[in-house]
N, C-alpha and C positions, 0 to 999 in steps of 0.2 A: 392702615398705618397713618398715624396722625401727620397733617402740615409740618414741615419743619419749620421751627422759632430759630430766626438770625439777628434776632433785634434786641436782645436781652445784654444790660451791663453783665463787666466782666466781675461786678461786686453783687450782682443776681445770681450768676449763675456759680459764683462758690458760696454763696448761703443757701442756694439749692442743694448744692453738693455735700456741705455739712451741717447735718443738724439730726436730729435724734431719729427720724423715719430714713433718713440714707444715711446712716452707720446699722442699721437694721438691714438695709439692703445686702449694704457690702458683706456683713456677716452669712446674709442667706446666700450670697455669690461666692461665695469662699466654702460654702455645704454645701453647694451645689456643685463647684469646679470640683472640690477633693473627691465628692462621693464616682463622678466621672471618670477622674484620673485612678484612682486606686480601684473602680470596675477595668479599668480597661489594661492599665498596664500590669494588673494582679495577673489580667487574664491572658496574657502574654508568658508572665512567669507560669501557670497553671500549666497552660499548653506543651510549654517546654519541657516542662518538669514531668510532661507522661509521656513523651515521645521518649523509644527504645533508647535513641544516641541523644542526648541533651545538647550535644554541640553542633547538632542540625536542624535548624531551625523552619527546611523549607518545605515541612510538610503540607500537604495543602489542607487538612483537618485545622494544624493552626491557625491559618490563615481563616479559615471559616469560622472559628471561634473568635478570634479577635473582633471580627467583621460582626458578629452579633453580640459579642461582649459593647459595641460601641452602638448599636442599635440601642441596644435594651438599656444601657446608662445614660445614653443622651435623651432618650424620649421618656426615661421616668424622671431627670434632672428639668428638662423642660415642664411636665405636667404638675411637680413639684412646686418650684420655685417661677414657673413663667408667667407673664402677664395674664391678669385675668381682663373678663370684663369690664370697662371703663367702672360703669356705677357697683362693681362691687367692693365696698368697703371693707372689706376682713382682708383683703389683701397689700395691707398696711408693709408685711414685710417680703413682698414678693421683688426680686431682684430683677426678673427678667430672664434668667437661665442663661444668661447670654453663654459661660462655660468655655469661654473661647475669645482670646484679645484680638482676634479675627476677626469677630462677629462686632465687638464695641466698637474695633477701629472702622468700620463698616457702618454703624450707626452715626458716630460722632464727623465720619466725613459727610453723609447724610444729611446732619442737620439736629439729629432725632435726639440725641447723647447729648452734653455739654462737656468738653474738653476737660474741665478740671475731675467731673464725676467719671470720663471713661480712663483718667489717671490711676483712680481708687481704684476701680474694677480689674484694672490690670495688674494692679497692686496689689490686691487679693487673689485675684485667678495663680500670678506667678506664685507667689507664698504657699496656696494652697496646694498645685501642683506639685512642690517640690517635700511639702511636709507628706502627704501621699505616697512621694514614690521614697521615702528616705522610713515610712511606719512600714511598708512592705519590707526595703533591705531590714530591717530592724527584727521583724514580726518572722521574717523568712533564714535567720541566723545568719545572715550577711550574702543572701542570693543574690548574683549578678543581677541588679535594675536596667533591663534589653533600653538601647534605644533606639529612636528612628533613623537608617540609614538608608542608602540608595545602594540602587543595585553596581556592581563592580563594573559594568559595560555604559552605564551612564555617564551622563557631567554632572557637575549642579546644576548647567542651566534648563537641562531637559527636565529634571526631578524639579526645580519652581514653577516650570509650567506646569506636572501633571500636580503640585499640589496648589496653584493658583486656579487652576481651570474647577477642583474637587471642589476646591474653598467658595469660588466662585457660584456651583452649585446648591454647597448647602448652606450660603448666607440669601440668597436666593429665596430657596424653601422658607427659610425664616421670616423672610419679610412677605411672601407670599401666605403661610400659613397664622401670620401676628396680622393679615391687615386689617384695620377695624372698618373697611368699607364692607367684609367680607364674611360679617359678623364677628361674636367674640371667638375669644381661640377654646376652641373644644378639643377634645381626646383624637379626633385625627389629626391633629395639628403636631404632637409631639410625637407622634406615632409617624407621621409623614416626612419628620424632621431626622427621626431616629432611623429610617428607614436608607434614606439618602445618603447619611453616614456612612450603617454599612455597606451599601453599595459600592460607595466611594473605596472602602479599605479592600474589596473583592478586586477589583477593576485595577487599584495601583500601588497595592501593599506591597509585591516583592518586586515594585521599581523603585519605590520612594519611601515606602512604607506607609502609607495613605496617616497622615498624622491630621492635617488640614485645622490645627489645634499650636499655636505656638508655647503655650505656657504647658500643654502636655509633652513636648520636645523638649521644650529647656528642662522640666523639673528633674524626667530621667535623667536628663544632660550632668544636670548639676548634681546629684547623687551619684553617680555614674564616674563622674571625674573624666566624661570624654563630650568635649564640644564639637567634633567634629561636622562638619558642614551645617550646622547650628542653623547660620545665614539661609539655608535653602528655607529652616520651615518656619520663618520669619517675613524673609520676602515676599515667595511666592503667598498664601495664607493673605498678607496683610493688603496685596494688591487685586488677590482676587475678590476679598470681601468690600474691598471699596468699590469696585468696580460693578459689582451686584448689586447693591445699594443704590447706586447712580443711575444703576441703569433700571432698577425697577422703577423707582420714585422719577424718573427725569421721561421714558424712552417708551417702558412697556405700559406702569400704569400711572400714568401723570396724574398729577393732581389738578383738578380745575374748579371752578368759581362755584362751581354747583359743591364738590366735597370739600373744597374749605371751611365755606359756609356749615354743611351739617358736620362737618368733624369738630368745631372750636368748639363743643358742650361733648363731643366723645372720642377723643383721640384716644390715643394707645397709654396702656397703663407707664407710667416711664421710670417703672423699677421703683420708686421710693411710692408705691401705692395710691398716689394718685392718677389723676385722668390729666393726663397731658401730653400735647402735640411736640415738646420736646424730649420726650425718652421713650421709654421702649421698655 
């Protein structure tokens, strides 16, 4: 993972942000989040829809299928749309897969994002999310769109931990599986990525609902017409992915004078198709 750039004007880094190669991006992070959110929350509705009582949600076959419904969507949305190779130029409109305003707010506290581009991205992911789970009510004759709740014995603040600690892991994976010291990112990187996921929804889907995705909560949300604890997968999500972030690049694998030096000719691709130690 490339150096992070803190030295760039703030009239840099919004003509970074807009111009013809990152409105390319934003378009492939908006195919990339939709195609995620309408795998995973279809496959929610799927689940429901074959179990004998539809108004019992807690079978645990659902829960296995959601869990790899989120496997299989986020590691072909990463292998997709994710950063390639620094020197590979075809990758002009690759986003990053980031699929998650968890993962940006994780970059951009990092260093790696620039503020006004992880704006857009979240701008897209939210729209995206919510145009996803509103073609499924549409497409499904007005089927209840499920969203993420906690379980009735919990608080909120137990549910922000288990999904801050989730978040925490698979932002983690991400920057561990994107680092360019580490070579480029190959087919076990999204597969590694996708894998953590479902793991994550096994382990804490009937406490929290393993969401670890905020614009995949809201978009149900707001289709849904029920915000309810909204906040949980907002906080927890946006403090676990900072925090993984920080802590790879500052604690586990820092950066020193030796990888700065060979990363400024190969940093991380940073979503708008070039090679650069400011994005991801």
């Amino acid at each position: 993972m490339g150096t992070p750039v803190t030295t760039r004007s703030l009239h840099d880094r919004l003509k970074h942000s807009i111009n013809r190669t990152a409105l390319r991006s934003y378009l492939a992070e908006f195919i990339s989040t939709f195609l995620f959110v309408f795998v995973v929350i279809g496959s929610i509705m799927s689940s429901r829809e074959l179990l004998p009582d539809v108004t019992n949600a807690s079978d645990p076959s659902c829960l296995v299928a959601v869990a790899l419904a989120n496997a299989f969507a986020l590691s072909s949305a990463v292998y997709i749309f994710g950063a390639s190779s620094p020197d590979n130029k075809s990758a002009t409109s690759s986003s990053g897969a980031h699929v998650n305003p968890a993962v940006t707010f994780g970059l951009a506290v990092g260093g790696h994002i620039s503020i006004p581009t992880a704006i857009f991205y979240w701008i897209m992911q939210l729209i995206a999310a919510s145009m996803a789970c509103l073609l499924l009510r549409v497409a499904t004759a007005d089927h209840v769109v499920p969203t993420h709740a906690i379980a009735v014995e919990m608080t909120g603040f137990g549910a922000s931990i288990l999904e801050g600690v989730t978040t925490f892991t698979l932002v983690y994976t991400i920057y561990a599986a994107r680092d360019a010291r580490k070579g480029p990112l190959s087919a076990i990187g999204p597969l590694a990525i996708g894998l953590v996921a479902g793991g994550n929804v096994l382990a804490t889907g009937p406490f929290s609902g393993g969401s670890m995705n905020p614009a995949c909560s809201f978009g149900s949300a707001l289709v849904n017409g029920s915000f309810k604890n909204q906040a949980v997968y907002w906080v927890g999500p946006l403090i676990g992915g900072a925090i993984a972030g920080l802590v790879y690049d500052n604690v586990v694998f820092p950066f020193t004078v030796e990888h700065s030096a060979a990363d400024s000719s190969g940093g991380v691709n940073d979503g708008h198709g070039t090679s650069s130690n400011a994005g991801f």
